[in-house]
Backbone bond lengths (Angstrom), bond angles and torsions (degrees), N, CA, C in turn:
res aa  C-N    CA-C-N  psi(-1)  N-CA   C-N-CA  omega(-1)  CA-C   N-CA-C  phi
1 X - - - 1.460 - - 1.524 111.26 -
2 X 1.539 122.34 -35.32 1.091 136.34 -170.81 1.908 100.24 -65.05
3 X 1.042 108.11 -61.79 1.824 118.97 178.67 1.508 107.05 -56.33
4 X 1.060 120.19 -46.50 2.004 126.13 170.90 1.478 100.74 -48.56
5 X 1.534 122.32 -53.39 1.667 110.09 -162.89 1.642 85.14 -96.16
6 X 1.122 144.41 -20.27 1.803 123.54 153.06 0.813 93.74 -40.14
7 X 1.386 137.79 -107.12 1.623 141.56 -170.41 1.141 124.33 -19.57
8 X 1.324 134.21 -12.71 1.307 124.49 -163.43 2.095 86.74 -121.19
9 X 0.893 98.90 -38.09 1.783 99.58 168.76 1.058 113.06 -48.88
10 X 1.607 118.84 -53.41 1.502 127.80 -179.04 1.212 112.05 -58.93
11 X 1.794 122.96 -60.06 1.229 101.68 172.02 1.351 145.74 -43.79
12 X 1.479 96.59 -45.91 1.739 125.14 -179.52 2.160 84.03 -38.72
13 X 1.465 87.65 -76.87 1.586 103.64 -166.13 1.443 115.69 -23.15
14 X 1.557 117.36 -50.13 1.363 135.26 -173.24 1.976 114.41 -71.94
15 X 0.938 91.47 -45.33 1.403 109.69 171.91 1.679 109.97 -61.86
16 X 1.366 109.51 -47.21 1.548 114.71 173.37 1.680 104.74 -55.72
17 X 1.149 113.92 -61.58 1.474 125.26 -172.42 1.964 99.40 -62.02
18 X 0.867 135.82 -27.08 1.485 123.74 -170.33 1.461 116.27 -84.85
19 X 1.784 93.93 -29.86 1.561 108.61 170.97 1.138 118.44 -65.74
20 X 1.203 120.80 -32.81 1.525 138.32 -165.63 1.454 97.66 -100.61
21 X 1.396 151.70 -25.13 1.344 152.73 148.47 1.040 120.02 -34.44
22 X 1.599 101.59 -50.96 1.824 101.46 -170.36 1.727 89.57 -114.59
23 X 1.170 152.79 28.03 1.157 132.06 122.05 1.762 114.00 -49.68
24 X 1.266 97.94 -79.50 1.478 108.36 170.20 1.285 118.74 -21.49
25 X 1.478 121.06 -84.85 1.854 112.24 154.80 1.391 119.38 -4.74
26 X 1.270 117.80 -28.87 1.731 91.22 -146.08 1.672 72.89 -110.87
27 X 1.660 114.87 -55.93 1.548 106.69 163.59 1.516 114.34 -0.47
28 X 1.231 117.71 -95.35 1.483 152.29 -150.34 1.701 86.64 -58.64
29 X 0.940 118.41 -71.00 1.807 119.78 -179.63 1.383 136.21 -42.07
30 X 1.816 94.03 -38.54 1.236 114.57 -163.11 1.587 120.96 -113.78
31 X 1.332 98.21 -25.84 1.962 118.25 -166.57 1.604 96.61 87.59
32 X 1.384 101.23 141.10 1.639 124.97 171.24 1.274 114.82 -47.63
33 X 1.345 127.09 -37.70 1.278 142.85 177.96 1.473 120.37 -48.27
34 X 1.779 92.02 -64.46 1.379 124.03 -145.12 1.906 88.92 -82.83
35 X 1.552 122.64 -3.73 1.398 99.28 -171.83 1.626 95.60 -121.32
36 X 1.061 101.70 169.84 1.942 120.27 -171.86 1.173 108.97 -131.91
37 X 1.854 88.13 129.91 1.716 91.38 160.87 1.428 135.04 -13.33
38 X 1.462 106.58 -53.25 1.458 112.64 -178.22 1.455 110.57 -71.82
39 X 1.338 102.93 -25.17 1.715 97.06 177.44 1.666 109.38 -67.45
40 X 0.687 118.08 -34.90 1.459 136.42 -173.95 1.251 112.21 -67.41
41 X 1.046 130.71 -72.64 1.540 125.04 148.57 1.206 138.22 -17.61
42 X 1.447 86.49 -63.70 1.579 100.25 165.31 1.663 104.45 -43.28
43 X 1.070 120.61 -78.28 1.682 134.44 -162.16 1.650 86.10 -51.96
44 X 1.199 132.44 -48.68 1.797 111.82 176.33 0.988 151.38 -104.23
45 X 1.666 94.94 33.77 0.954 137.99 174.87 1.836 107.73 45.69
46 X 1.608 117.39 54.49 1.140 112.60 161.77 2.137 110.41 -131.55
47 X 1.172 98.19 -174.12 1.386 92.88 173.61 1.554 102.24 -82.36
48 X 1.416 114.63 177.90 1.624 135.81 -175.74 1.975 97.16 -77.19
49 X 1.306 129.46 -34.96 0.871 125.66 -164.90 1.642 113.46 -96.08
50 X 1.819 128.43 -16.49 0.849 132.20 121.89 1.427 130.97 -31.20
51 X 1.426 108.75 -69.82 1.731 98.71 175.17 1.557 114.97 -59.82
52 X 1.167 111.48 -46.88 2.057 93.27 172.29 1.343 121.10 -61.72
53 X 1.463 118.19 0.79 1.177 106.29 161.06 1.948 124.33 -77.46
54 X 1.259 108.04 -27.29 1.399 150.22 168.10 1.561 108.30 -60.13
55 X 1.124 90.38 -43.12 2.198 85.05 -169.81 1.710 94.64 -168.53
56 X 1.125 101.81 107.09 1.881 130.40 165.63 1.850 97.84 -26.51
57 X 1.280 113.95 -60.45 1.355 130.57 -178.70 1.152 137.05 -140.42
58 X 1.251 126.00 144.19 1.443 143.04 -179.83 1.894 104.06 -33.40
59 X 1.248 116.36 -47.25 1.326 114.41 -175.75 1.513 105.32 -56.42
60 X 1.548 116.64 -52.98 1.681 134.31 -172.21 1.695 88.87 -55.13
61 X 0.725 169.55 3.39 1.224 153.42 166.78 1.572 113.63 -84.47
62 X 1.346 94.94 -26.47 1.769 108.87 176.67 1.580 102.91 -100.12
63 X 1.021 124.07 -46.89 1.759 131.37 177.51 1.321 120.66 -67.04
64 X 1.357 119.58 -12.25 1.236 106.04 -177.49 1.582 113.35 -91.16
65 X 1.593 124.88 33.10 0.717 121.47 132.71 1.623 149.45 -120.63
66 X 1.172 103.52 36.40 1.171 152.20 164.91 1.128 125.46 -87.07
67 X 1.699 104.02 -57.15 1.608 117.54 152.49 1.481 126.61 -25.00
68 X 1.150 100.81 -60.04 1.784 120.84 -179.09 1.449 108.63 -58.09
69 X 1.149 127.54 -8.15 1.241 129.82 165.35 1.574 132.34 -109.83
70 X 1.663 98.40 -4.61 1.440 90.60 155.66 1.060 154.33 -44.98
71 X 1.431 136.31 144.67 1.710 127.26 -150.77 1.461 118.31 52.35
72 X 1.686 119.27 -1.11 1.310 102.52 -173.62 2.289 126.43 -40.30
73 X 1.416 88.07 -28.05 1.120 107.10 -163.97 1.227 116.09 -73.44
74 X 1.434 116.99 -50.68 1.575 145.54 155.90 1.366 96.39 -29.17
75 X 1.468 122.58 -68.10 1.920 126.83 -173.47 0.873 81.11 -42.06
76 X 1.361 125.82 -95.43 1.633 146.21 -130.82 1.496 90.42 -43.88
77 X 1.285 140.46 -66.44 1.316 145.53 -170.80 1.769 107.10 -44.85
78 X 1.110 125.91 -74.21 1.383 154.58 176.13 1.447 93.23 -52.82
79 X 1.705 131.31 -48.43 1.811 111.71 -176.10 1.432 120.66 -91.61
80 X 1.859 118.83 10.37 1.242 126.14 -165.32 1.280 106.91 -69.22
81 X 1.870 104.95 154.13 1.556 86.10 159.86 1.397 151.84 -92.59
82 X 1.262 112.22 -160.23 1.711 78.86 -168.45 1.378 101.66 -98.32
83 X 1.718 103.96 169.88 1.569 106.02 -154.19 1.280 108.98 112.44
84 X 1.859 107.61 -68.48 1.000 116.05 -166.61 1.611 136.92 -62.50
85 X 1.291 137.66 112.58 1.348 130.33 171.38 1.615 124.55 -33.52
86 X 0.968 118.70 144.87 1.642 115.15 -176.49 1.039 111.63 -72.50
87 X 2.343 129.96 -23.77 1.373 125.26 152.35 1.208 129.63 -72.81
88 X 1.311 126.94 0.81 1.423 155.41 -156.26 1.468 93.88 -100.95
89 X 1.622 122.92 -54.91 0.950 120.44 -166.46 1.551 119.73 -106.08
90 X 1.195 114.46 12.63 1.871 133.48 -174.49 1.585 85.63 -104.69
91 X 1.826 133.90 -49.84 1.097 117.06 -162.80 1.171 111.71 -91.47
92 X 1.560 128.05 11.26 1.646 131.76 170.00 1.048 92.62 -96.31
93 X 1.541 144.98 -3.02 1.482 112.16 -151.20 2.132 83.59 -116.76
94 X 1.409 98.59 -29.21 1.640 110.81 153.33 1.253 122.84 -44.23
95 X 1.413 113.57 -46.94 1.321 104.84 -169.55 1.593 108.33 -90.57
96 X 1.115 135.78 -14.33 1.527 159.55 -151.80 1.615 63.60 -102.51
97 X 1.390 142.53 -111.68 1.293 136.00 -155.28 0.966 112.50 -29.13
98 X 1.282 151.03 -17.16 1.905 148.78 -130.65 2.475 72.78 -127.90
99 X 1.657 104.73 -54.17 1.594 93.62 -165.82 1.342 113.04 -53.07
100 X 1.279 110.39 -39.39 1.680 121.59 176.93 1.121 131.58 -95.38
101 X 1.590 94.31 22.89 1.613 111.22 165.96 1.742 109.07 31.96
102 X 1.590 102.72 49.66 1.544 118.85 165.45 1.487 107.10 -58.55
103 X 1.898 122.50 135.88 1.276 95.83 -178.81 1.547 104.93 -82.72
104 X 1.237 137.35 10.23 1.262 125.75 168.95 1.569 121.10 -40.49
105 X 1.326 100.87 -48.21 1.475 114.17 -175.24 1.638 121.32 -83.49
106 X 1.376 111.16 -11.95 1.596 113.44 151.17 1.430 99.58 106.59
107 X 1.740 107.62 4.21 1.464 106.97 -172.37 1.502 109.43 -109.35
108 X 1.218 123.66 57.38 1.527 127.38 170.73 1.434 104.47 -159.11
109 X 1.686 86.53 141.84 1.634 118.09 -152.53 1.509 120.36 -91.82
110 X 1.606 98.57 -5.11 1.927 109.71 -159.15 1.541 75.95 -57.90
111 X 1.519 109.34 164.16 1.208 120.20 -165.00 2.074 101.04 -86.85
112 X 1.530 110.18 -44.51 1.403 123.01 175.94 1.516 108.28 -50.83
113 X 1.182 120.39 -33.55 1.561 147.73 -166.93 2.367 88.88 -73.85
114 X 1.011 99.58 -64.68 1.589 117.70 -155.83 1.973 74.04 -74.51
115 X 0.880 123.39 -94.14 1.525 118.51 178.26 1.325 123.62 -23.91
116 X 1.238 136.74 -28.84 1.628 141.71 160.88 1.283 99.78 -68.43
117 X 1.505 129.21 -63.72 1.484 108.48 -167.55 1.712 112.00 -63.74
118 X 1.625 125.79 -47.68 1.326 138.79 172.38 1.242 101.42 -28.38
119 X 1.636 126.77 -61.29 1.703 130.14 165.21 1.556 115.84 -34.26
120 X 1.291 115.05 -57.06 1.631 133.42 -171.90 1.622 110.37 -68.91
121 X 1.720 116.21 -37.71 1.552 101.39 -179.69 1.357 109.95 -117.79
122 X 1.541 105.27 33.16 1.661 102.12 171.21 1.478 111.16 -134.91
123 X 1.381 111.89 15.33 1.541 118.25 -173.61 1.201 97.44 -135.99
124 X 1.600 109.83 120.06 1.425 120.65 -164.65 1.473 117.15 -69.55
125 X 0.532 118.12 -53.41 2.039 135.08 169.44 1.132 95.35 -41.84
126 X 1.665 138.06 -51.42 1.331 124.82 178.97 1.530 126.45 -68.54
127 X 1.749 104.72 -42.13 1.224 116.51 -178.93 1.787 98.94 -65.67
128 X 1.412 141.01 -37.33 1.379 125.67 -171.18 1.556 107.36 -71.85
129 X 1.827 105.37 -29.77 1.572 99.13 -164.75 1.949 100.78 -63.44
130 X 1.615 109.40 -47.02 1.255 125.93 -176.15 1.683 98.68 -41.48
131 X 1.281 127.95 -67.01 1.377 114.31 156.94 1.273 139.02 -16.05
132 X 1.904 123.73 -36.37 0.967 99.78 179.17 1.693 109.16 -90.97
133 X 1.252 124.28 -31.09 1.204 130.89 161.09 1.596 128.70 -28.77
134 X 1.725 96.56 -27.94 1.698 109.42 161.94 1.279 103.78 -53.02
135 X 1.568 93.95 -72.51 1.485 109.30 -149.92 1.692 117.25 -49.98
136 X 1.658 112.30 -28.88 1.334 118.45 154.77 1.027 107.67 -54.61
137 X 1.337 130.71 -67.58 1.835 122.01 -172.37 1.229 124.05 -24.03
138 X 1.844 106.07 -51.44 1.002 138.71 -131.29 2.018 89.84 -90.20
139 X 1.952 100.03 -37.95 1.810 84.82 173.96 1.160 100.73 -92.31
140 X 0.753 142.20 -28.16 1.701 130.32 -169.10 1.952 104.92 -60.82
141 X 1.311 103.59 -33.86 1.813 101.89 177.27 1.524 103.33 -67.28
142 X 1.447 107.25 -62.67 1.554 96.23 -171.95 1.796 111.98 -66.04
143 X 1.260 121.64 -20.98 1.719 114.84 157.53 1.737 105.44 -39.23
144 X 1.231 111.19 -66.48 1.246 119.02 -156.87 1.860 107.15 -75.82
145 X 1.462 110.49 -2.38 1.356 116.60 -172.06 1.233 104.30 -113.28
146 X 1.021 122.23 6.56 1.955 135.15 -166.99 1.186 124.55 75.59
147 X 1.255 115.56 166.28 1.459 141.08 178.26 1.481 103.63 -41.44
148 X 1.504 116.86 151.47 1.311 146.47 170.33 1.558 117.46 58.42
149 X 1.148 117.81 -161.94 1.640 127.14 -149.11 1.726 100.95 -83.06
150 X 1.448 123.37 -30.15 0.846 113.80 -156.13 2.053 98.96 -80.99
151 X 1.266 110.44 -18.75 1.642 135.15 176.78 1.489 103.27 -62.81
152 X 1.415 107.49 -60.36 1.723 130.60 -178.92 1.570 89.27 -42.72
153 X 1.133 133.05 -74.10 1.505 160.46 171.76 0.874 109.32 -41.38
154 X 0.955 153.51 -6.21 1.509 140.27 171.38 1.819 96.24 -114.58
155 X 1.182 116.16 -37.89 1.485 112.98 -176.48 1.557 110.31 -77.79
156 X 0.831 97.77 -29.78 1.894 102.52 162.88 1.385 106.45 -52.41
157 X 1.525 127.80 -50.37 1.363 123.88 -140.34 2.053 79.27 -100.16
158 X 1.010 114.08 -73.24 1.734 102.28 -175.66 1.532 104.25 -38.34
159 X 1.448 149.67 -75.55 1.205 143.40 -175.83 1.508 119.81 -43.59
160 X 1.556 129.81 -15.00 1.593 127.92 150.74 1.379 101.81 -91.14
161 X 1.103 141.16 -21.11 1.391 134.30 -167.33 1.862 88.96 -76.32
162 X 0.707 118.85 -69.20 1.905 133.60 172.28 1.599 99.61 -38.84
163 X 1.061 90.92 -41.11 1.993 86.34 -169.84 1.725 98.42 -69.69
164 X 1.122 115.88 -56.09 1.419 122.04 173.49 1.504 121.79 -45.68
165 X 1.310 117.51 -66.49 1.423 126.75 172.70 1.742 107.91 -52.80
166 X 1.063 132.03 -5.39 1.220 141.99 -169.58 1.664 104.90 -108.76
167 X 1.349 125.01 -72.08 1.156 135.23 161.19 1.464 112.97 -40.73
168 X 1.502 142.71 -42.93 1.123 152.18 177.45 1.514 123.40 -73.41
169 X 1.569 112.35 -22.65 1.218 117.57 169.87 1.984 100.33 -107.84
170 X 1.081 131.23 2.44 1.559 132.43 141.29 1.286 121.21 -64.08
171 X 1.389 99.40 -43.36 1.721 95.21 -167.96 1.848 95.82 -67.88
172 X 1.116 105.99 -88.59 1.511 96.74 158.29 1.399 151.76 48.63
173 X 1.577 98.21 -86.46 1.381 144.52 169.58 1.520 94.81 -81.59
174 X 2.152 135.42 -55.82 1.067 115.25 -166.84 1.350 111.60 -68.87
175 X 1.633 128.04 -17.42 1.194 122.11 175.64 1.291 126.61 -77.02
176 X 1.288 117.00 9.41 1.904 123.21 169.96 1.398 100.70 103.24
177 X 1.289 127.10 50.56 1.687 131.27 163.53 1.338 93.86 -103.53
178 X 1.122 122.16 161.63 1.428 158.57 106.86 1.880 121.63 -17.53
179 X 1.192 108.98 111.05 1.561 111.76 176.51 1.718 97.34 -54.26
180 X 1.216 111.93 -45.56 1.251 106.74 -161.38 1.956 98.18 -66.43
181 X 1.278 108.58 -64.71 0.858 111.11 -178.76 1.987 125.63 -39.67
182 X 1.180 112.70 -24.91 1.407 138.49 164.25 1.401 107.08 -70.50
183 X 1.116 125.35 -45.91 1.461 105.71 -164.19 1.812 129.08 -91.77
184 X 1.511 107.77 10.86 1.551 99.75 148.87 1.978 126.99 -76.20
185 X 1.529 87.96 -22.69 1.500 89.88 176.40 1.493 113.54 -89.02
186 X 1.297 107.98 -28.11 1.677 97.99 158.93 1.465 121.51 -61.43
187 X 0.993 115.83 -48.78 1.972 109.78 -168.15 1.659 76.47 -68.49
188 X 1.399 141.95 -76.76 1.548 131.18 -156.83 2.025 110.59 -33.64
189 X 1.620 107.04 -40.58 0.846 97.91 177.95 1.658 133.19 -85.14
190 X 1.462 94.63 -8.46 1.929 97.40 179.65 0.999 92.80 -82.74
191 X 1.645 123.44 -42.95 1.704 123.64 -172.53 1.609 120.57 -43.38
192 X 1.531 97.55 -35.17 1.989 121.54 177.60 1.303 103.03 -68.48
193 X 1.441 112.63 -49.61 1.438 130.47 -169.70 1.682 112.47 -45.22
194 X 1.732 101.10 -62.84 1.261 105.58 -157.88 1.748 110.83 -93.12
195 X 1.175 100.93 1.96 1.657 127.14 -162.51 1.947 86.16 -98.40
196 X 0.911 114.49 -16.24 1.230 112.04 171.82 1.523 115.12 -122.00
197 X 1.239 125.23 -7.76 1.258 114.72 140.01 1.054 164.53 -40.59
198 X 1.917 89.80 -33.03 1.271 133.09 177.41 1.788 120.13 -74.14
């Protein structure tokens, strides 16, 4: 029974990812706008009522990888070590993203990579949904940073500070740089970033 619901996870899993493959495809080709549910389907080869089982909305087809990083911040806070400050340990885990040119941080150049985000901060419906996915981030950090406004407040200010340093090493990169070439002014700039957080 145990290997049947493996198998049936895996599929589920694979099927999630193919839907979300050729959404994206058609994204990137076509503009977010310009394509339809039904197109989408169509291309994965399921019905419309299959894929909403898959993704609530047309935006989630692009966000859900974004998704996968919810609370990242919250962990990082809650898995630091000890000693360590909770800004101490949000701006290593930044800069550790910036070495492995994670595209979270806006510093990787693959071209599909530079075209997914270009999709994400120039299509309005995406850029508001991406907003709300902050604003989750945004309580789950100050949960994990403590009680009251001054917690609220500080996770506000690291989660735009990240949004910025992220967006700033995209733009960057969308104008014909080099990741590599980008990334002394990124670590200089999270280093400014979080050094003034402080």
């Amino acid at each position: 029974m145990i290997e049947a619901t493996g198998l049936r996870a895996r599929k589920k899993a694979r099927t999630h990812d193919a839907i979300a493959d050729a959404a994206i495809s058609l994204f990137l080709a076509h503009g977010f706008d310009q394509v339809s549910i039904n197109d989408i389907a169509a291309a994965a080869e399921i019905s419309k009522p299959t894929l909403f089982r898959y993704f609530a909305t047309k935006e989630d087809l692009v966000l859900h990888r974004f998704a996968d990083h919810n609370g990242e911040a919250a962990r990082v806070v809650r898995d630091r070590r000890p000693g360590d400050s909770p800004l101490t340990a949000l701006h290593r885990h930044f800069r550790d993203g910036l070495d492995r040119h994670e595209p979270l941080t806006g510093l990787n150049d693959h071209p599909a990579v530079v075209a997914f985000h270009r999709l994400v901060f120039t299509t309005p419906s995406l850029a508001g949904r991406l907003t709300r996915y902050m604003i989750e981030d945004e309580k789950a950090l100050a949960g994990a940073l403590g009680p009251g406004i001054e917690s609220r407040l500080r996770a506000a200010q690291v989660l735009a500070v990240q949004r910025v340093l992220a967006q700033t090493n995209w733009q960057k990169i969308a104008e014909g740089r080099t990741a590599h070439d980008v990334y002394p002014e990124a670590v200089a700039d999270a280093d400014l970033a979080f050094a003034q957080l402080r």
